[in-house]
C-alpha positions as CSV (number, residue, x, y, z in Angstrom):
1,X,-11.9,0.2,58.3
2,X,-13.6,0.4,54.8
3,X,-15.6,3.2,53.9
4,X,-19.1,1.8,52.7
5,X,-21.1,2.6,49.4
6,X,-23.8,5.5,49.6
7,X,-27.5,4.4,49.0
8,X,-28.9,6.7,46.7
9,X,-32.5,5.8,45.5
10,X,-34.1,7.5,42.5
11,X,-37.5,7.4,40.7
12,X,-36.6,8.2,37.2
13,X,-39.3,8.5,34.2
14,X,-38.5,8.2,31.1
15,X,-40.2,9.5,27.9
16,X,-37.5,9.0,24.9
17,X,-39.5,10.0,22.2
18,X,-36.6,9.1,20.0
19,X,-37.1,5.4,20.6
20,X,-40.7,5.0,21.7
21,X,-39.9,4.0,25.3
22,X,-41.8,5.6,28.5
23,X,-41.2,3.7,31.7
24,X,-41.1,4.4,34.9
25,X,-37.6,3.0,36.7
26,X,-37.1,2.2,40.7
27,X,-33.3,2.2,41.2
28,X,-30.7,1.8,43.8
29,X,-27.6,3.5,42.9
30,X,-24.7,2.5,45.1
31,X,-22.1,5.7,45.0
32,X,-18.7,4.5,46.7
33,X,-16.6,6.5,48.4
34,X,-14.4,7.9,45.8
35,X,-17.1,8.7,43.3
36,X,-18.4,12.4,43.3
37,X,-21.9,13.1,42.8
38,X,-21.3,14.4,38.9
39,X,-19.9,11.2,38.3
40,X,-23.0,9.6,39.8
41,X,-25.6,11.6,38.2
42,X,-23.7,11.1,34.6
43,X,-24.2,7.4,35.4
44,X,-27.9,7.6,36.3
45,X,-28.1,10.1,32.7
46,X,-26.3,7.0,31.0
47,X,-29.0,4.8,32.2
48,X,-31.9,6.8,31.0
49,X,-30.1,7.0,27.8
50,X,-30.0,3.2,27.3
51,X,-32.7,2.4,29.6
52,X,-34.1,-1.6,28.8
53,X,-35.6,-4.2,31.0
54,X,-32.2,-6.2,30.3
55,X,-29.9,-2.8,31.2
56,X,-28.7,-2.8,35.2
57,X,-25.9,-1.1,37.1
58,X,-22.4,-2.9,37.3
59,X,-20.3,-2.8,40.5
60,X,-18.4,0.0,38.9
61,X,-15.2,1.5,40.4
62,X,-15.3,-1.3,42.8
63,X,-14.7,-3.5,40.2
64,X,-12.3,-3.9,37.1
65,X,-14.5,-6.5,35.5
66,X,-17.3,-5.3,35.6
67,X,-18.5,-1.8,33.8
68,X,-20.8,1.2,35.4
69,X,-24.1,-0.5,33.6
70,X,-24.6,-3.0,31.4
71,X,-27.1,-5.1,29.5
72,X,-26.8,-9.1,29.1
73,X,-29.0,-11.5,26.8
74,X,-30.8,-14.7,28.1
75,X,-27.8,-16.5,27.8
76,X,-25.7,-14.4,30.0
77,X,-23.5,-12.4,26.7
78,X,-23.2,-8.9,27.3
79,X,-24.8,-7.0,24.6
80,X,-24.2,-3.4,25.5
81,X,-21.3,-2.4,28.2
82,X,-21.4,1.1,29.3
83,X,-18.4,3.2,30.8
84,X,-18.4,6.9,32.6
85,X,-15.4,8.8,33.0
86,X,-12.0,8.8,31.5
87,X,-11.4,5.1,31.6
88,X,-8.3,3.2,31.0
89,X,-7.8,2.1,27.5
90,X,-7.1,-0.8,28.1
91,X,-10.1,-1.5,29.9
92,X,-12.3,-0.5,26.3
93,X,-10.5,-2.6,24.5
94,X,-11.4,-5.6,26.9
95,X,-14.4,-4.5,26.7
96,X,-15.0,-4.3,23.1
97,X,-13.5,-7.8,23.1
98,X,-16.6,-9.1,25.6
99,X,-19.4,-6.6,24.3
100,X,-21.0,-6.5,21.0
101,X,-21.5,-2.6,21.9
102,X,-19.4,-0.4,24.5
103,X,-20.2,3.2,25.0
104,X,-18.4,5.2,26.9
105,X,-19.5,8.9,28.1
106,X,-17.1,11.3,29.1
107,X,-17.3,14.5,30.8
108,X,-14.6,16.9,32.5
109,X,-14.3,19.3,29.6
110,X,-10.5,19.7,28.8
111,X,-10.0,16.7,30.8
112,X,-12.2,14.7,28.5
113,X,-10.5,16.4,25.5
114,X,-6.9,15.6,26.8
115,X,-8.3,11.9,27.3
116,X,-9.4,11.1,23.5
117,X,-6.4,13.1,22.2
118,X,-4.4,10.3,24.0
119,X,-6.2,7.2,23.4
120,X,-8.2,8.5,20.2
121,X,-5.6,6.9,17.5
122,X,-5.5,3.5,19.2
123,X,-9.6,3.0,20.0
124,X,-10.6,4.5,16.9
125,X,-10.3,1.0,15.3
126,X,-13.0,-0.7,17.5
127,X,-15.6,-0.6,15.4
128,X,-18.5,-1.8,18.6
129,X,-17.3,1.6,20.6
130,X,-18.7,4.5,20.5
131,X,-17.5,7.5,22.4
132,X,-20.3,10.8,23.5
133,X,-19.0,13.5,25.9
134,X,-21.5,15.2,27.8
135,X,-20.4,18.8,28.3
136,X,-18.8,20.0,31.8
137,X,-21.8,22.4,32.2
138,X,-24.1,20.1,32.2
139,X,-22.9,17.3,34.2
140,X,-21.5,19.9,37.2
141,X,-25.5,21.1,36.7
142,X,-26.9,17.4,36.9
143,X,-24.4,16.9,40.0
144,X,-26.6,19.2,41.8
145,X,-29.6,17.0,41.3
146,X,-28.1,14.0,43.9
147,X,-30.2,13.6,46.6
148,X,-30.5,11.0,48.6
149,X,-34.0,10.1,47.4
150,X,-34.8,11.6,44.0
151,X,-37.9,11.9,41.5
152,X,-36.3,12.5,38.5
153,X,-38.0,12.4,34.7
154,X,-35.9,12.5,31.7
155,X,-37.2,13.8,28.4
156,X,-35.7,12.8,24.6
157,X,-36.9,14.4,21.9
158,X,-35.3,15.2,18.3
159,X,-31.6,13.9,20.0
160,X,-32.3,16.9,22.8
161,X,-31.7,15.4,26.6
162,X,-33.4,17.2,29.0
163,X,-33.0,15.6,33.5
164,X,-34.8,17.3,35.7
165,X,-37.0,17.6,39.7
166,X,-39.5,19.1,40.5
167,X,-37.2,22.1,41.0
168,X,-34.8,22.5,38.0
169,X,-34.1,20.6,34.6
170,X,-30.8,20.4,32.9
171,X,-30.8,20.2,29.2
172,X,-27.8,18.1,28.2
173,X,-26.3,18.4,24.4
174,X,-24.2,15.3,23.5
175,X,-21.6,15.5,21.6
176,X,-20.8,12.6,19.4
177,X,-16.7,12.0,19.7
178,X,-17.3,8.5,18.0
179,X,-19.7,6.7,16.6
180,X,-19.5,2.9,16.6
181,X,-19.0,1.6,13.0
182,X,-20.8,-1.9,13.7
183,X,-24.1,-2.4,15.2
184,X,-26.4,0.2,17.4
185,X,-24.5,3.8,18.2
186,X,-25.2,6.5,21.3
187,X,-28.5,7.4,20.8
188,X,-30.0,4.8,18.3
């Protein structure tokens, strides 16, 4: 028998001061099976990164079409496709065939090193990627955070991420591993 998704719910508020958006966000995150809460809570920091009325989760590891969030226009294009994780490069390279943006953020520490060291050289040339790795402190510290019903607020100031409950914030430095050469970049 298949294991099913996890409901998480969290009420996120946002005030990115860096792009003049405050809203206040109602979401459903789905965690399957196999996904660890760091990897959840990197998601949910990807989403308050990006967040737009247009930007939704994907099916994520459930599906290979589909990425962990993404945003579509009116007419159904996808404008922005976000990946978490180490992700096959193959898979960003279909992506940046589909999306006119693809981000992807990456976390593990040396894991995430060893990962751009091997695909580095051959995504480099996709000028609608860009590439951010959130540090391993950081995302083992928002990992933490997952509850199964969380009031979280994010604050962006001056390129400074700070997540956080009632109970403990994590500031989160982003590091830039590329920036996309066409269009919007991380952190706009």
């Amino acid at each position: 028998m298949a294991l099913k998704a996890t409901i998480f719910k969290a009420e996120l508020q946002i005030a990115d001061m860096d792009r003049n958006y405050y809203q206040d966000h109602a979401l459903t995150i789905a965690r399957h099976p196999s996904e660890t809460d760091e990897r959840m809570m990197v998601r949910l920091l990807a989403f308050a990164l990006n967040a737009g009325d247009a930007l939704n989760f994907g099916k994520g590891l459930s599906t290979d079409d589909e990425p962990d969030l993404w945003q579509k226009d009116l007419t159904g294009a996808i404008e922005l496709w976000i990946d978490v994780g180490l992700p096959d490069e193959k898979r960003i390279r279909r992506a940046c065939g589909r999306a006119q943006q693809v981000l992807v953020y990456i976390y593990g520490g040396h894991g995430a090193a060893i990962w751009w060291d091997q695909n580095g050289d051959r995504l480099e040339r996709n000028r609608s990627l860009a590439v951010v790795s959130v540090p391993v402190a950081a995302s083992q510290a928002l990992a933490k955070l997952a509850k199964r019903t969380m009031q979280l607020n994010c604050t962006i100031q001056d390129g400074q991420v700070w997540l956080g409950d009632a109970e403990d914030r994590v500031q989160v430095d982003l590091t830039p591993v590329k920036a996309a050469s066409g269009g919007m970049n991380a952190r706009n």
